[in-house]
C-alpha positions as CSV (number, residue, x, y, z in Angstrom):
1,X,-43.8,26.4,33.3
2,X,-40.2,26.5,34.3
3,X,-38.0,24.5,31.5
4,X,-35.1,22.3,32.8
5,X,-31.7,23.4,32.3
6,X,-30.7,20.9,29.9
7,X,-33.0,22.4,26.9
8,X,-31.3,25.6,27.8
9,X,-27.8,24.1,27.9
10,X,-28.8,22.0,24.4
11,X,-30.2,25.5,22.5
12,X,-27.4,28.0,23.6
13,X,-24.1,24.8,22.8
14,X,-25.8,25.1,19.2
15,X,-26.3,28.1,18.9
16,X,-22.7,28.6,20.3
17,X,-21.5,26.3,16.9
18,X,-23.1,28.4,14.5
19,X,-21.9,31.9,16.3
20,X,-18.3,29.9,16.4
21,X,-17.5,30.5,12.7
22,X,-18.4,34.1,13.1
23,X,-16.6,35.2,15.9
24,X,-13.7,33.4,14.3
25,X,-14.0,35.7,11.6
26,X,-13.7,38.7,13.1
27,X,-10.6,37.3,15.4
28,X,-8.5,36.3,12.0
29,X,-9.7,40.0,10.5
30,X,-8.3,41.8,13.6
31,X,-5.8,39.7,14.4
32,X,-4.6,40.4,10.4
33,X,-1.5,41.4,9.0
34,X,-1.3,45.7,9.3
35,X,0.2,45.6,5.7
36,X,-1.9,44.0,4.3
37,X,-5.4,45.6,4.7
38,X,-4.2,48.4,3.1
39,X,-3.3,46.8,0.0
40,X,-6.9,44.8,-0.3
41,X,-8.9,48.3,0.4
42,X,-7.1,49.9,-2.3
43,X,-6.4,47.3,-5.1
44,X,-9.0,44.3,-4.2
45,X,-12.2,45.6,-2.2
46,X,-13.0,48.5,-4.6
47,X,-13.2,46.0,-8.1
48,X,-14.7,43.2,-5.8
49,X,-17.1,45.5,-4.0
50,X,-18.2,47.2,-7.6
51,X,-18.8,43.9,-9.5
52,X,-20.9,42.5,-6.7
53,X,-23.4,45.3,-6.1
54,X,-24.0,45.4,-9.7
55,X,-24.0,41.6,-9.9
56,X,-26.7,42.0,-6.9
57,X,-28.4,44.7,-9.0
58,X,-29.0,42.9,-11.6
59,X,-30.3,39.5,-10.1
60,X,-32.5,41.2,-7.9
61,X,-34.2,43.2,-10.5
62,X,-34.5,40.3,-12.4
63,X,-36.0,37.6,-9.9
64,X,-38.5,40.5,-9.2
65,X,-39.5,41.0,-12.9
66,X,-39.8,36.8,-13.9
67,X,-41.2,36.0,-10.1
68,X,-43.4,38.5,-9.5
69,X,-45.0,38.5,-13.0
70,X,-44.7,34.5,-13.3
71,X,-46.4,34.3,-10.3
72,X,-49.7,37.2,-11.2
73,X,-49.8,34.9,-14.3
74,X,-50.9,31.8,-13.0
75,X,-52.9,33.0,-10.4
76,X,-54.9,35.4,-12.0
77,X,-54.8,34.3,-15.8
78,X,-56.5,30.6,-17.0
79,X,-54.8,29.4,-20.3
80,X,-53.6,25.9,-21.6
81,X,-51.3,24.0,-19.9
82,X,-51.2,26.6,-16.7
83,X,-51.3,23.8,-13.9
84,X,-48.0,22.5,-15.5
85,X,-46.0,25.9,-15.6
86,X,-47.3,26.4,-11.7
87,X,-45.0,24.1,-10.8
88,X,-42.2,23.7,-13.7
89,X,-41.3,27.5,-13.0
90,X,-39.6,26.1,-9.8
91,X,-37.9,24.0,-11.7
92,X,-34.9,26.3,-11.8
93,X,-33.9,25.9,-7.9
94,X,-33.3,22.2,-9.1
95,X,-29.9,23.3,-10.9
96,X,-27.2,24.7,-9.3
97,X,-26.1,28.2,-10.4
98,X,-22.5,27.2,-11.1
99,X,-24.2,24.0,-13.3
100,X,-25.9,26.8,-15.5
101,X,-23.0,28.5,-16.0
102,X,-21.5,25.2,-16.9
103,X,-23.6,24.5,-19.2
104,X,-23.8,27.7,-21.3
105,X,-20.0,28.0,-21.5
106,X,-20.1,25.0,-23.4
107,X,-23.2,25.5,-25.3
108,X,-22.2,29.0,-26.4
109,X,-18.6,28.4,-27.1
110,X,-17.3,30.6,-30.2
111,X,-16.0,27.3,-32.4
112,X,-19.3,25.3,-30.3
113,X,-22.0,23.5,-32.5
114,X,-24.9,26.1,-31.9
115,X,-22.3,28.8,-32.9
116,X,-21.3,27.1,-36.1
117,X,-24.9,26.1,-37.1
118,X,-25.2,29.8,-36.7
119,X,-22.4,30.9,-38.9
120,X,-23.0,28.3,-41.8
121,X,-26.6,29.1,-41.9
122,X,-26.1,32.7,-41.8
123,X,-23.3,32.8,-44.5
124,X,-20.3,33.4,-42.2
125,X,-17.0,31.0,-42.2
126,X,-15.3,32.2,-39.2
127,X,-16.1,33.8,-35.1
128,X,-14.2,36.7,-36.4
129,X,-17.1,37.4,-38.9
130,X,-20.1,36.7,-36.5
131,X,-20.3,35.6,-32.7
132,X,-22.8,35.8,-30.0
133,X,-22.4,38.4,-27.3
134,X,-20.2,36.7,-24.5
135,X,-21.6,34.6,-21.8
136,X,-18.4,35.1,-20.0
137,X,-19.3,38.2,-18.8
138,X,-21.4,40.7,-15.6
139,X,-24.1,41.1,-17.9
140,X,-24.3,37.0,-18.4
141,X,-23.6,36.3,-15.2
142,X,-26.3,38.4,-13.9
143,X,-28.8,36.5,-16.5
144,X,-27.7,33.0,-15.6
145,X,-28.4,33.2,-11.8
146,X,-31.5,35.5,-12.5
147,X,-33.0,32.5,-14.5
148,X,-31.7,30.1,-12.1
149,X,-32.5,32.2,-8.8
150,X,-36.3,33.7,-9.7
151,X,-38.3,30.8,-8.1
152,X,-37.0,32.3,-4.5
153,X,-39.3,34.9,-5.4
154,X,-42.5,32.9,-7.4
155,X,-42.6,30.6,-4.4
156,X,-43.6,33.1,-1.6
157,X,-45.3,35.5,-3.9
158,X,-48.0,32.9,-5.4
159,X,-49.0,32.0,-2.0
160,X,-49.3,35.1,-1.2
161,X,-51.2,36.1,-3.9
162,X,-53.6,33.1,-4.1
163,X,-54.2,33.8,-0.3
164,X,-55.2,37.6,-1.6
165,X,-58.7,38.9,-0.8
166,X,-60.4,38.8,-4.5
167,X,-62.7,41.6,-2.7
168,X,-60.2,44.2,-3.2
169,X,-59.8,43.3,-6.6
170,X,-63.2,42.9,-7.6
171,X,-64.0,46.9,-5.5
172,X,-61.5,48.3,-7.5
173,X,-62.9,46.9,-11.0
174,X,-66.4,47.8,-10.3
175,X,-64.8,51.5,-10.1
176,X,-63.0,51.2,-13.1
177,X,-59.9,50.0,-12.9
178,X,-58.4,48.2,-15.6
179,X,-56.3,44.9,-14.6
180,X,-53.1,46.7,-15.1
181,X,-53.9,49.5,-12.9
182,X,-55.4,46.8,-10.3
183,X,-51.5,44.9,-10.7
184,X,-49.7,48.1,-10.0
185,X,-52.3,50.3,-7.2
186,X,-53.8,46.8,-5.1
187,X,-51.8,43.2,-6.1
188,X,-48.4,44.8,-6.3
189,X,-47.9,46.9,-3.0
190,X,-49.9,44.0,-1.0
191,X,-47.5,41.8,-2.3
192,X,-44.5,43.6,-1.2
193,X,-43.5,41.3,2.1
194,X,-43.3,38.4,0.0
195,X,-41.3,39.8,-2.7
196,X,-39.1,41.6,-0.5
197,X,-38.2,38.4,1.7
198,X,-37.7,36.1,-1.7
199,X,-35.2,38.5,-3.4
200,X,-33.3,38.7,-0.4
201,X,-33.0,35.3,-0.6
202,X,-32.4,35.1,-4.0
203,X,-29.3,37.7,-3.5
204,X,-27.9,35.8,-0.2
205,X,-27.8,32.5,-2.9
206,X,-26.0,35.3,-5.4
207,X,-23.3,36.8,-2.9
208,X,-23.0,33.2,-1.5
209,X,-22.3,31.6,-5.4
210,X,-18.7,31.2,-6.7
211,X,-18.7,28.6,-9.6
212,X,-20.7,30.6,-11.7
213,X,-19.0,34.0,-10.8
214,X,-15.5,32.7,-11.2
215,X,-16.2,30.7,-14.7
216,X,-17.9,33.7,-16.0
217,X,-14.7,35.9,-14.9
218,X,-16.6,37.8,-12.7
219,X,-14.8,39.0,-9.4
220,X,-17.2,39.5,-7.0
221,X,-16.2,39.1,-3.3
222,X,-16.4,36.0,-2.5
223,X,-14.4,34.9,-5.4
224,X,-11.8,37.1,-4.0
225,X,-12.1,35.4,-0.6
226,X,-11.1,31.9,-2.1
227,X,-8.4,33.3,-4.4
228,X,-6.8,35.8,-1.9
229,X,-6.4,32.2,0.6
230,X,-5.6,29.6,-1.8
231,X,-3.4,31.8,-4.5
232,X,-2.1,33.9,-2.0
233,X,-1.9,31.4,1.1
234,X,-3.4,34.3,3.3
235,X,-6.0,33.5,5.5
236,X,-6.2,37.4,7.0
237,X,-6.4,38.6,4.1
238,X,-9.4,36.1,3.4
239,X,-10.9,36.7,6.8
240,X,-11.0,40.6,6.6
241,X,-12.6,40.2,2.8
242,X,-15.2,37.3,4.6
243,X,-15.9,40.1,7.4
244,X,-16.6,43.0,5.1
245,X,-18.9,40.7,2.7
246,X,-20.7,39.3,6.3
247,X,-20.8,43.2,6.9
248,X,-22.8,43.4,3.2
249,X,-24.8,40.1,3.5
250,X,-26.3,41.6,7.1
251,X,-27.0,45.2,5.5
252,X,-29.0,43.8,2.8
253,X,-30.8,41.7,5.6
254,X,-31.3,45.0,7.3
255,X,-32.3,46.8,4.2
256,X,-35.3,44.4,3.6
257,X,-36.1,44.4,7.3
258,X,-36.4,48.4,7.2
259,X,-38.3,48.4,3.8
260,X,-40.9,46.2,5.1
261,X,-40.6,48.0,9.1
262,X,-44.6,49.8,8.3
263,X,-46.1,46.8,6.3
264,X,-49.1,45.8,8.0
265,X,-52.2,44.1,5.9
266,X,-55.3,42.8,7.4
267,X,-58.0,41.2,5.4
268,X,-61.5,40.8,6.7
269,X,-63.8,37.4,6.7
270,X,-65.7,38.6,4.4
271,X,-62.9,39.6,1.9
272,X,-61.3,35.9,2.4
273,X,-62.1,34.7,-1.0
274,X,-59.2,33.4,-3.2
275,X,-59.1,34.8,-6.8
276,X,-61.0,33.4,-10.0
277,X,-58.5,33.4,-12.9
278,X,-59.4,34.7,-16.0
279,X,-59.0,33.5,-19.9
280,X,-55.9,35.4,-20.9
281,X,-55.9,37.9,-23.5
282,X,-53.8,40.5,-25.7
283,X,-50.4,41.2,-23.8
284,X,-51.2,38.3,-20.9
285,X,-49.8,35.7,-23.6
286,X,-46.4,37.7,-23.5
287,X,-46.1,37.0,-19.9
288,X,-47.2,33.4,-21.2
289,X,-44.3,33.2,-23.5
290,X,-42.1,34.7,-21.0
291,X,-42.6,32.5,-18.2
292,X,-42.0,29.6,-20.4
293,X,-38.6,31.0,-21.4
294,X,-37.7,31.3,-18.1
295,X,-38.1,27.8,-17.9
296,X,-36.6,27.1,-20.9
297,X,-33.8,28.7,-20.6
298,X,-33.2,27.8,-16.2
299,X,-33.8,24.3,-16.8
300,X,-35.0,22.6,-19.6
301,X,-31.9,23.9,-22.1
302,X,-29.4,23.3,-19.2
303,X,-30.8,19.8,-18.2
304,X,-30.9,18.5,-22.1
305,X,-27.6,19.8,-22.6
306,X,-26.7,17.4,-19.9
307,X,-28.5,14.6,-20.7
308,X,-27.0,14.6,-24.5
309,X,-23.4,15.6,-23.3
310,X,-23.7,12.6,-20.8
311,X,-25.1,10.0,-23.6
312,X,-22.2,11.1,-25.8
313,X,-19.6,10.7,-23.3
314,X,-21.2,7.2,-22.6
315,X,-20.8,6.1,-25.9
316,X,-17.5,7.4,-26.2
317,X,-15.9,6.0,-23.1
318,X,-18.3,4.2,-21.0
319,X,-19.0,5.0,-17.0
320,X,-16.2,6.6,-15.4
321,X,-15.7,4.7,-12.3
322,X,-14.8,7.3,-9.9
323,X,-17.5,8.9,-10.4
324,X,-19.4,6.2,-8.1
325,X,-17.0,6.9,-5.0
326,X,-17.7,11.1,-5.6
327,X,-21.3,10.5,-5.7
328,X,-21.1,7.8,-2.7
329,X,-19.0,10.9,-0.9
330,X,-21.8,13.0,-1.8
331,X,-24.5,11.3,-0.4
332,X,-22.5,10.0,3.1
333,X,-21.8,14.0,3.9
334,X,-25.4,15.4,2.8
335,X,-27.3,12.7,4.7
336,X,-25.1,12.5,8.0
337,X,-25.8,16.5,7.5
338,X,-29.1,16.4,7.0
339,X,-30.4,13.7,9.6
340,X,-27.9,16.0,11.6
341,X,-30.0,19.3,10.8
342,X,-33.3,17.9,11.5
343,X,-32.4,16.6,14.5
344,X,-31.1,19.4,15.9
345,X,-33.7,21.9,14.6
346,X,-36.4,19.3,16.5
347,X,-34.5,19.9,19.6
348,X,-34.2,23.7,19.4
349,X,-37.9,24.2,18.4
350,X,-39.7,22.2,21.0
351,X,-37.0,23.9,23.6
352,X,-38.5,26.9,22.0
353,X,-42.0,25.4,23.1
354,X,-41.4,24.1,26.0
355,X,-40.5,27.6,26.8
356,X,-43.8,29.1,25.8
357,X,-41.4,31.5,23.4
358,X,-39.6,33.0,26.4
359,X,-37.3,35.6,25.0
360,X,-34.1,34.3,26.1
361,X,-34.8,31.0,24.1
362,X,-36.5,33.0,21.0
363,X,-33.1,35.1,20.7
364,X,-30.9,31.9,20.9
365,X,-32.9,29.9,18.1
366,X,-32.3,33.2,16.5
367,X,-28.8,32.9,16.7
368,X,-28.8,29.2,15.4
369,X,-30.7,30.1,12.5
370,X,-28.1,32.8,11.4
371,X,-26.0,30.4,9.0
372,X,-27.9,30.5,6.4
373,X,-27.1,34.1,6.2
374,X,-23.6,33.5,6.3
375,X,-22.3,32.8,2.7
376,X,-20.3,29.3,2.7
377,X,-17.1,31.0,1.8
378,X,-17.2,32.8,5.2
379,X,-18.6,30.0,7.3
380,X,-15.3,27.7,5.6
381,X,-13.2,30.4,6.6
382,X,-14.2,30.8,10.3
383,X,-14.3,27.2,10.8
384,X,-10.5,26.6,10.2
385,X,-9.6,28.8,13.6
386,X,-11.8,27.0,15.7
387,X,-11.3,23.1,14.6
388,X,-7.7,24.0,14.4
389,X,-7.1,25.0,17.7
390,X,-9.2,22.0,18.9
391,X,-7.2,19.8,16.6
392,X,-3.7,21.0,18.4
393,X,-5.3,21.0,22.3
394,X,-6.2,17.1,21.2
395,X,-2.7,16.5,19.8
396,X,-1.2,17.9,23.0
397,X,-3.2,16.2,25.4
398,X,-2.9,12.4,23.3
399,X,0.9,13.1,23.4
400,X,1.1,14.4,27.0
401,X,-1.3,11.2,28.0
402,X,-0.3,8.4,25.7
403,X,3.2,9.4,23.8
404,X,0.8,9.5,20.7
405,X,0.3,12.6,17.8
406,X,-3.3,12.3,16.9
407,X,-3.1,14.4,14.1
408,X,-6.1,16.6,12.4
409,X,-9.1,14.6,13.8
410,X,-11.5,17.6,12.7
411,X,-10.0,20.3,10.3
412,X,-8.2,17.4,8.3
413,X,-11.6,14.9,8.0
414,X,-15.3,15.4,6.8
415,X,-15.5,16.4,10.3
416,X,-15.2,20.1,9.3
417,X,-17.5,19.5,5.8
418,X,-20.5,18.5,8.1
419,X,-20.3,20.6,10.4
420,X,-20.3,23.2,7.6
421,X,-23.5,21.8,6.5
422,X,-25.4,22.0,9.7
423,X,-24.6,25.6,10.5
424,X,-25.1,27.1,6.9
425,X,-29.0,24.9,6.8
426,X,-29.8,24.5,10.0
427,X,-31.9,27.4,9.1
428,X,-34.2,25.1,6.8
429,X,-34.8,23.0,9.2
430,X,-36.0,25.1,12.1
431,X,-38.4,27.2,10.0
432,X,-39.8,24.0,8.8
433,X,-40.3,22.8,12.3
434,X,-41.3,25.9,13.3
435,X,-44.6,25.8,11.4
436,X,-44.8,22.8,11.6
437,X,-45.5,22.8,16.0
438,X,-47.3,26.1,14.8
439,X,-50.3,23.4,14.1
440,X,-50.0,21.1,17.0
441,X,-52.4,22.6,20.5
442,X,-51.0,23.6,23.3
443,X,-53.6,21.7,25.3
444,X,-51.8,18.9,23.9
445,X,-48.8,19.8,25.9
446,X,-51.0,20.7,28.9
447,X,-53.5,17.5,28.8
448,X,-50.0,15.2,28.5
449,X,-48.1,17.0,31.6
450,X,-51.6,16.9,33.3
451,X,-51.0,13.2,33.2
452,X,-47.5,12.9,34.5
453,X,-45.8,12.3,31.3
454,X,-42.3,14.4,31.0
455,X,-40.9,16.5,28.3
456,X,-39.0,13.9,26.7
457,X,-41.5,11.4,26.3
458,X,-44.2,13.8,25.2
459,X,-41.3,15.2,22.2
460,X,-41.4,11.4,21.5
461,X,-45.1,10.2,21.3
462,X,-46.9,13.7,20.3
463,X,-44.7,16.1,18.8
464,X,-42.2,14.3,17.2
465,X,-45.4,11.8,14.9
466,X,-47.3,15.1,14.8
467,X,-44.7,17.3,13.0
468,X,-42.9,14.9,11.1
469,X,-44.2,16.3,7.7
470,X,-42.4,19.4,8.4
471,X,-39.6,17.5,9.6
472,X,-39.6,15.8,6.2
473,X,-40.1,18.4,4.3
474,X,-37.2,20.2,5.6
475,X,-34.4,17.4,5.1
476,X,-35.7,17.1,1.9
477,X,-34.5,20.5,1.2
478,X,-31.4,20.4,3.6
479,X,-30.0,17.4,1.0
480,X,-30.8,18.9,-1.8
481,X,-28.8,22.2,-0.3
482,X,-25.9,19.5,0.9
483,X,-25.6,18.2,-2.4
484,X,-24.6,20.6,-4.5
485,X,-23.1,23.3,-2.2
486,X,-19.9,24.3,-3.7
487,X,-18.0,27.3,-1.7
488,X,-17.8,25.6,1.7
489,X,-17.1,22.1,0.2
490,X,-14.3,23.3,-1.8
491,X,-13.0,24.7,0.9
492,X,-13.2,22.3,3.8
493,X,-13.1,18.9,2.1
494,X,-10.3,16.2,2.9
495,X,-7.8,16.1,0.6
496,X,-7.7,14.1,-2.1
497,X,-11.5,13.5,-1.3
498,X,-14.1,14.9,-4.0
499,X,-17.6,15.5,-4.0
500,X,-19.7,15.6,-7.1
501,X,-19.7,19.5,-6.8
502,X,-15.9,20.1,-6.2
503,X,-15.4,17.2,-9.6
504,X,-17.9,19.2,-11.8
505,X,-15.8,22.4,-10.6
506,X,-12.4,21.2,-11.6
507,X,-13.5,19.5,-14.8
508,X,-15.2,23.1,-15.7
509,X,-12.2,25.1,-14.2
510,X,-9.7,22.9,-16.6
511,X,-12.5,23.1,-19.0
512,X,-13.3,19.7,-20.0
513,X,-17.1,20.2,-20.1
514,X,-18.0,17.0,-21.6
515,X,-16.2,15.3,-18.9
516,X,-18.3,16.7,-15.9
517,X,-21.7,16.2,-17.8
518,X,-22.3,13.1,-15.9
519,X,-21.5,14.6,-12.4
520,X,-23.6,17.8,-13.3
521,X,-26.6,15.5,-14.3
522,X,-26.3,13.5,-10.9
523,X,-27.0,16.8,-8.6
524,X,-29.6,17.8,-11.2
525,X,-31.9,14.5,-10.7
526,X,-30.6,14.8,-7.2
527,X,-33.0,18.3,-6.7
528,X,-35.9,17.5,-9.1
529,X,-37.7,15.1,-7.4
530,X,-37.9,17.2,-4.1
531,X,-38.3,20.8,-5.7
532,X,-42.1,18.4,-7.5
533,X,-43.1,17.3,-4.5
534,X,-42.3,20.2,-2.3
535,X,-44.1,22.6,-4.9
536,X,-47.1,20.4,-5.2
537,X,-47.1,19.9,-1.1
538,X,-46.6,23.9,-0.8
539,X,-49.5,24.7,-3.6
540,X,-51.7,22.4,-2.0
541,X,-51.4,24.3,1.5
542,X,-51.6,27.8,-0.2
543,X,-54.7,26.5,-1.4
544,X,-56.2,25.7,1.5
């Protein structure tokens, strides 16, 4: 079927916008000061480049170790309570990794209450005589967003696992095998695809984070992106920093790609039986204990610490009124963003079907779904060329036209903010809709055309009824992402405009914890809700 040339002209202008940033990049990195290159490859790269790969190190063996063993655990292993800790270990993904860090600054601070409990209960009088080990450090920071990131990992993995052939399993016992040997020789290596593609994730979220990195004095790359353009007023200096961390963030893409490049599992009728967890014994309640750490200490430590930090400050000084026009803020940019997302990704997914997958159309969905690969920092960055030089061929043409300066219509509104959204999630939103059509018959398609109806009104009375689950599903997600995205928002908001993020930010930056407690307990509630119902949705389909 030959597609009409306005779902062609629709799919290729988005996936021009999310390119846009990009290739804006690279023009500000080339287009860079000579002198200065030199100076960032010597004294900024080298630190910056160090402290991220072993930042990345030590998140991804992390979210491999609690997410790949949380997830064997409740699949395989039958004990009390495991229903609830299927879904509370996603939990987690409901606070933001900067919120963590937050949180733990406070609650671990030398002169803090825990500390001083501590001290007076141990004998000491002063932090001179005891302390904890810093939280302020690589080794804390790599904790912090491995307890906050490990559910990108349990998520794909479970499914995975409770999709698993218990024939294999059950071969290899019969031969022998003990269950540790069937973990590491059969579960573990068919269970590879999964893991690799949610620790990837997981370290995309990491290189992409800069609250948590820059509160815990940790100078990874992105951090120096922000700094080298707002201390130094540099923006070549923070494009050719953005294009060598796009340069990392696409080699680790690469890496995973290649690692998985000869995985190939097929699974007979015969083996398709899910596997029958058994009672837990000896070392199994370790992993028990474990798991329930991690949950402890991702989200139920940092979400009480807010609750009672937010109760204290509302006894001490009541509701801070701006607080209501940040959160107001908050929720006009992440739901013009997300109703923005989803209806784009509808539009580039049923182009994609309309096509019957033609190449040409597969490549520029592709390209659209590219933000979320791009860590906010960069996407900010590549957006200010672009909107900039529309902002002066506007100003030029109202003045030439009408004797009027319009000013910044895009780079100087929430203009820039949205569209920041949209490119970095639009991601979500296609891969939902993209399994979601994966459901919905061709013959469909066929038996509707058959009957004279067009493409537009088949999108609106088949597919558009048919995959709105997905379609919900994914803007649930998208505004939960909206919500508390920090890099590009600090970046590209209107001045003197906050968001709940950018508030909670400042308040930690200056370090008035108690102050942001409420804000930080906002985007928390704001991501539980959808993380339950997503996890029980997603469970329920892995099931089946």
């Amino acid at each position: 079927m030959r597609l009409n040339h306005g779902w062609w002209l629709v799919s290729g202008l988005v996936a021009l916008l999310v390119l846009l940033p990009v290739l804006s990049i690279a023009g500000h990195a080339l287009e860079g000061s000579g002198e200065l290159w030199p100076h960032l490859r010597a004294y900024v790269l080298p630190q910056a480049l160090g402290q991220t790969l072993l930042l990345l190190a030590g998140v991804g063996a992390l979210v491999i170790l609690l997410g790949t063993g949380s997830a064997w655990l409740v699949t395989s292993y039958e004990f009390p309570g495991r229903r609830l800790l299927s879904w509370a270990l996603l939990l987690p993904l409901a606070v933001p990794t900067y919120i963590v860090a937050y949180v733990y600054l406070d609650l671990l601070h030398p002169i803090g209450d825990l500390q001083t409990w501590l001290r007076e209960l141990l004998g000491y009088s002063s932090p001179r005589e005891f302390r904890l080990p810093d939280i302020r450090s690589l080794g804390g920071c790599m904790l912090l967003l491995g307890l906050v990131l490990f559910p990108y990992v349990y998520l794909p993995t479970r499914a995975l696992f409770m999709m698993q052939a218990a024939g294999l399993l059950d071969a290899a016992a019969s031969l022998g095998a003990g269950p540790g040997r069937r973990f590491f020789r059969i579960a573990l290596p068919l269970a590879r695809p999964a893991i690799a593609v949610g620790a990837s994730l997981a370290l995309m979220e990491a290189i992409n984070d800069i609250g948590a990195a820059e509160l815990l004095g940790v100078r990874t790359l992105t951090v120096s992106v922000y700094s080298t353009w707002v201390n130094r007023s540099s923006l070549a200096g923070a494009a050719q920093i953005a294009l060598f961390m796009l340069l990392l963030v696409l080699s680790l893409i690469a890496l995973e790609r290649w690692a998985r490049r000869h995985s190939h599992y097929a699974s007979s009728a015969r083996q398709n039986r899910t596997l029958t967890p058994r009672p837990v014994s000896g070392w199994g309640w370790l992993l028990v204990i474990i798991a329930w750490l991690a949950v402890t200490l991702g989200f139920l430590v940092p979400a009480g610490h807010l609750v009672s930090a937010s109760l204290e400050r509302w006894n001490a000084v009541g509701w801070d009124a701006s607080l209501l026009d940040k959160t107001l803020t908050t929720l006009t940019f992440a739901s013009i963003a997300t109703l923005m997302a989803a209806l784009l990704a509808f539009l580039l997914v049923y182009s994609l079907r309309l096509a019957r997958a033609a190449p040409g159309m597969r490549v520029l969905v592709r390209i659209a779904s590219l933000g979320y690969a791009v860590p906010g920092t960069v996407l900010a960055i590549g957006l200010l060329g672009p909107l900039g030089w529309l902002d002066a061929t506007l100003d030029s043409q109202a003045q030439q036209l009408f004797g009027i300066s319009t000013g910044l219509l895009l780079s100087g509104t929430g203009v820039a903010l949205v569209y920041a959204y949209v490119a970095r999630f639009l991601a979500i939103g296609t891969g939902s809709v993209e399994a979601g059509f994966h459901k919905i018959p061709y013959s469909l398609d066929d038996a509707a055309r058959s009957l004279g109806t067009g493409a537009s009104l088949r999108a609106r009375l088949i597919h558009w009824p048919l995959a709105r689950p997905a379609l919900a599903a994914a803007m649930l997600l998208i505004f939960v992402d909206c919500m508390k995205e920090l890099p590009a928002s600090l970046l590209l908001r209107p001045l003197n405009v906050e968001t709940l993020a950018t508030h909670l930010y400042g308040e930690a930056s200056r370090g008035s914890y108690e102050s942001g407690a409420m804000a930080a307990l906002l985007i928390v509630l704001a991501g539980v809700l959808p993380i339950v119902l997503l996890s029980r949705y997603g469970m329920k389909q892995a099931s089946h």
